[in-house]
N, C-alpha and C positions, 0 to 999 in steps of 0.2 A: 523216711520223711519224703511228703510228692515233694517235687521240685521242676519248675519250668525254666527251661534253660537258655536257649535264642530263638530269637526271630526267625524264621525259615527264610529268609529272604534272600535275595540275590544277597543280597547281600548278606542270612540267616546266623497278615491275615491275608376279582377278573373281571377285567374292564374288556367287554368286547375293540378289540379292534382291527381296524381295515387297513392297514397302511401305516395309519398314523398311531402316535400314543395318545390313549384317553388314560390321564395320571388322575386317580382321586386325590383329594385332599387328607392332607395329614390333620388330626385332632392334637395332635402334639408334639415335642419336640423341638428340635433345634428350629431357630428363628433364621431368617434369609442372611440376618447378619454373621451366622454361622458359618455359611458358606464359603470356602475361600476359594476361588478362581483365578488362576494364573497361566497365564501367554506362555507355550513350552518354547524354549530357546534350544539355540546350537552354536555347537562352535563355530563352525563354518559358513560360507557363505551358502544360501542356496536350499536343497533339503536335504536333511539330516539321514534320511536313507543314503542317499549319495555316500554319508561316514561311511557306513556299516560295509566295509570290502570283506569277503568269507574270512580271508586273517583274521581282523578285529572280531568278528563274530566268533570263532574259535578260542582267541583268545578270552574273551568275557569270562568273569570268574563270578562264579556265586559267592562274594566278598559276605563274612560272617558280620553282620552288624550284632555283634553279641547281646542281650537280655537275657544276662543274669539275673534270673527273679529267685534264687534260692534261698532268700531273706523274707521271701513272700507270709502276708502273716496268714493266721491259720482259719479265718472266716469263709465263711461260703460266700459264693458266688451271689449274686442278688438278681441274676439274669431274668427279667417280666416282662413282658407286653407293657407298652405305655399308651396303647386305644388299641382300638379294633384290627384285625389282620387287613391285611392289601396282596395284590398282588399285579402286575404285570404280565400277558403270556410270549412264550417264546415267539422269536420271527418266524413268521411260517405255520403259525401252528396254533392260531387265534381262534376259539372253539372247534379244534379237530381234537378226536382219539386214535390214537394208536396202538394197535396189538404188542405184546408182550413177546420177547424173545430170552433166552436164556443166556447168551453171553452176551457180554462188556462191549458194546460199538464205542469205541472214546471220541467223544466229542470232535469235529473243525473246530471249532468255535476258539477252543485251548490253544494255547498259546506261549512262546517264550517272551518278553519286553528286554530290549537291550537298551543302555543308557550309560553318562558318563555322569557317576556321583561327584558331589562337593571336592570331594578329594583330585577328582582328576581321572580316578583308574575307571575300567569299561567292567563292567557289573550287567547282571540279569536276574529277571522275575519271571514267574507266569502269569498269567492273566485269562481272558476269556473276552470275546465280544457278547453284549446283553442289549435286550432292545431296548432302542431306544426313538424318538420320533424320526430323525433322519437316520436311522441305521449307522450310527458312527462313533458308536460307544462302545468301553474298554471298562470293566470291572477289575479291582487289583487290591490289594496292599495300599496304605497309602508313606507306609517306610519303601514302595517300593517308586514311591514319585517323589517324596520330599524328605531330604538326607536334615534327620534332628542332629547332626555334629557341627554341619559347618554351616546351617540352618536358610535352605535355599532347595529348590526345586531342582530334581535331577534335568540335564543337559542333554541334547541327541537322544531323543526318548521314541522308540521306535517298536512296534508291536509285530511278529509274524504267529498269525495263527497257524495250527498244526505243525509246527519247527518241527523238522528232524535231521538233526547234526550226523547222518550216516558220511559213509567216505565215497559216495556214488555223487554224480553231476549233481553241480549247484541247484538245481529245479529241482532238488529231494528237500532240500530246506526250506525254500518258503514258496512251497506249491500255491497258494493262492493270495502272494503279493505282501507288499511289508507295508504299513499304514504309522505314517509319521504321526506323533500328539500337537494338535493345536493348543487344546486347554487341558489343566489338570483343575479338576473339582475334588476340596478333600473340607474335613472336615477342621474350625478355628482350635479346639479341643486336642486334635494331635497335631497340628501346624506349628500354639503357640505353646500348651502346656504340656504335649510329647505323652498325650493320654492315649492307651495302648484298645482302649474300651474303646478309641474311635481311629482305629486302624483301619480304613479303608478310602476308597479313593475311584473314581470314575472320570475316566479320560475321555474327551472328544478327537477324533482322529481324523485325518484329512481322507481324498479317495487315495486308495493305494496303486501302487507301481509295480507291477510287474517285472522282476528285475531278472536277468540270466548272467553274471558274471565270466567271464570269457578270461584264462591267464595268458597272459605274455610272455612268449620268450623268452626276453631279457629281465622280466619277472614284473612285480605291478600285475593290475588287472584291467580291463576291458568290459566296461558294461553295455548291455543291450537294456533299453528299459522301455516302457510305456504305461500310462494309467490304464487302470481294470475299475474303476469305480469304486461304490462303497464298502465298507467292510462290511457291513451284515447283508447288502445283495448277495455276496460272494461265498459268505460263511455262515450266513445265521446269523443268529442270539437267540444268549440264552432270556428267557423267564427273570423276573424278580422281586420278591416276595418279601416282606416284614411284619413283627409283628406274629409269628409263629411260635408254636410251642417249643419248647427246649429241647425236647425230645422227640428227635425227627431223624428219620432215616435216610444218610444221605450219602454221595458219590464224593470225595474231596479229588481233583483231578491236577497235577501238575509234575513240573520238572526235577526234583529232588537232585541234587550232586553232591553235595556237601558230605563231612564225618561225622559221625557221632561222639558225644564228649571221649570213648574209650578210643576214639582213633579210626574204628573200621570205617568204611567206605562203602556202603553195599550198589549205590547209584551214579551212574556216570552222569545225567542231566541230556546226556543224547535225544531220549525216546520222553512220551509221555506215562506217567505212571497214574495208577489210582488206588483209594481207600474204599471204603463200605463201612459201614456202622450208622450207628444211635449213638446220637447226641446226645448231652447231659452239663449243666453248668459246671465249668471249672472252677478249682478255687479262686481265693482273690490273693493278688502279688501286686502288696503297696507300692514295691518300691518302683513302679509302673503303671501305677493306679490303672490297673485290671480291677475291675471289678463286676464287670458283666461281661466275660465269656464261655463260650460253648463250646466242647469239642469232642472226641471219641477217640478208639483205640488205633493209631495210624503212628506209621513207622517215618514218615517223611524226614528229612533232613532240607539241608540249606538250597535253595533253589527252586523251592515249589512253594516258595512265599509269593499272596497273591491270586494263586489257585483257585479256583469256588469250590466251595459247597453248593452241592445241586442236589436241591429239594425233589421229589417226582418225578427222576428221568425217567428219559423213555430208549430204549437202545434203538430201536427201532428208525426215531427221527433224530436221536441223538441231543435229547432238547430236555431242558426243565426250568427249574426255579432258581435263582442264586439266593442263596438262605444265608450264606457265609461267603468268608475270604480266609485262606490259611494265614495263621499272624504268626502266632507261638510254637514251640516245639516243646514238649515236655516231657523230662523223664519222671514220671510218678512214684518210682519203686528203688530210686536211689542206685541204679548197677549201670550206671552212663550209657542207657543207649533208652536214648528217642522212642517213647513209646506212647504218643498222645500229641494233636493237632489241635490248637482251638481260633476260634476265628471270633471277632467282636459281637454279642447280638444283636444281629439286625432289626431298630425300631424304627418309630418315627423319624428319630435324629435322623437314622440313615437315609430313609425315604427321603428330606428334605432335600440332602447333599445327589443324591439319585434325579430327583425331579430338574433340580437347577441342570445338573448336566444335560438328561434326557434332550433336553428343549434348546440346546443351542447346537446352529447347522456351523457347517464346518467346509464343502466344496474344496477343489483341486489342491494339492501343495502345492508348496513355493518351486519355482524351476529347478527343474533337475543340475545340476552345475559336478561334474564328475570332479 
């Protein structure tokens, strides 16, 4: 019997333009009231990068928000277009082509998100920066911004694209700057009724900080910091797209650490990992009202919730479409291990939640305060 098991989450889902974003209009979908937009908070005084000393960062656990969908009942998926396709193009890359290369360049763009959920403990997502009109936006999960237990917006919500947790100087981790969250944009659908069909989420991000962390002797750390500007002057964005067919060839890109139900362990969450396949609507799992997702043959586990699906990359520029966000992890064939990613389909609704974000600027963080 298939069966869909958790969330992959830290805690374990052509408009020419110059500059700016020209956003068509959606024919359908979620209404503006849809929208839910919330002020990111911190514990601390100051900004919320300040939190994140390489400890805390180390420590962060890809906490398993379980979805158990193994009750799921046995209907197909209903996954459709609700109007006409759209699309968005990547930063940088606004009616350009690029040649074809034969190996995998993985994205800047990807990214780990650290944060403290409802509960208290330091949790992490991936994510991606996507464009957007001021280059300051975050595609994700949106279980991986708003905790449905203790029903409130994750806390110290902190984005480094390209993260790599090796044991070489701190400038291997967040090579180009860590960009705290102003707003989180998600969808009222998974906010109020924890609907898994609208698992995603689009963050607005301040400019980021450049940080070098220096250890102390007597132990403690020592930071060096200064702003570097916006996240997608620095990194890109990616593309994004709705409204697509179901069956679409795509890159799923993220952090994976997590076990699978038999126990093993194949990903430490250090490095970036990726999938490849053709999409196909997954079944529907009531007890989650899934009812319209998409996903292919990928091995991911807990930590690469949040990831995109990237429609038409290019290795070359490193740039596509986001079509999806990794939600789900599913075991299909009943032998507990993780063998299928699906992510919510991208329509209208989503575009709506995409546009609100796209369009709000965002400028310096709050003072640095160590």
């Amino acid at each position: 019997m298939s069966r869909a098991r958790k969330a992959l989450g830290v805690a374990i889902p052509l408009a020419a333009l110059s500059g700016l974003v020209s956003l068509p209009a959606a024919n359908a979908g979620a209404s503006a009231d849809d929208v839910v937009s919330a002020a990111a908070k911190t514990t601390t005084s100051g900004s919320a990068v300040s939190f994140w000393t390489p400890d805390k960062l180390r420590k962060a656990e890809n906490a398993d928000y379980a979805l158990d969908v193994t009750g799921r009942s046995g209907k197909a998926s209903n996954s459709t277009p609700d109007g006409p396709p759209g699309s968005v193009p990547p930063i940088g890359q606004e009616g350009a082509k690029s040649p074809k290369v034969k190996h995998v360049n993985l994205p800047n763009t990807v990214g780990r998100v650290f944060f403290i959920d409802g509960k208290g403990d330091w949790k992490y997502c991936s994510a991606t920066s996507i464009q957007g009109k001021y280059r300051n936006l975050v595609a994700t999960s949106a279980h991986c911004v708003y905790d449905t237990k203790y029903n409130r917006f994750h806390s110290n919500w902190v984005f480094i694209p390209s993260y790599w947790d090796g044991n070489q100087a701190w400038e291997g981790k967040a090579p180009y700057g860590i960009y705290e969250a102003k707003t989180f944009n998600a969808h009222d659908d998974f906010v109020v009724k924890e609907d898994y069909d609208f698992d995603y989420a689009f963050v607005n991000v301040f400019n980021g900080y450049k940080v070098e962390w220096k250890k102390l002797p007597g132990g403690g750390w020592e930071p060096v910091q200064k702003l570097i500007g916006r996240l997608g002057d620095n990194v890109g964005g990616q593309g994004f797209t709705w409204n697509r067919s179901t069956k679409a060839n795509v890159f799923s890109f993220g952090y994976p650490a997590g076990e699978h139900p038999d126990g093993d362990k194949p990903y430490t969450g250090r490095t970036m990992k990726w999938c490849y396949g053709k999409t196909a609507p997954m079944p529907a799992a009531a007890k989650f009202r899934i009812e319209e997702h998409v996903g292919f043959k990928c091995s991911f586990t807990a930590g690469a919730s949040g990831g995109p699906f990237v429609y038409n990359y290019r290795n070359t520029s490193r740039t596509g479409y986001v079509i999806g966000v990794n939600s789900v992890a599913w075991d299909t064939d009943g032998n507990d291990r993780y063998d299928h990613i699906s992510s919510p389909y991208f329509n209208s609704d989503t575009y709506k939640i995409y546009k609100a974000a796209a369009n709000r600027w965002t400028g310096n963080p709050p003072k640095w305060t160590p």
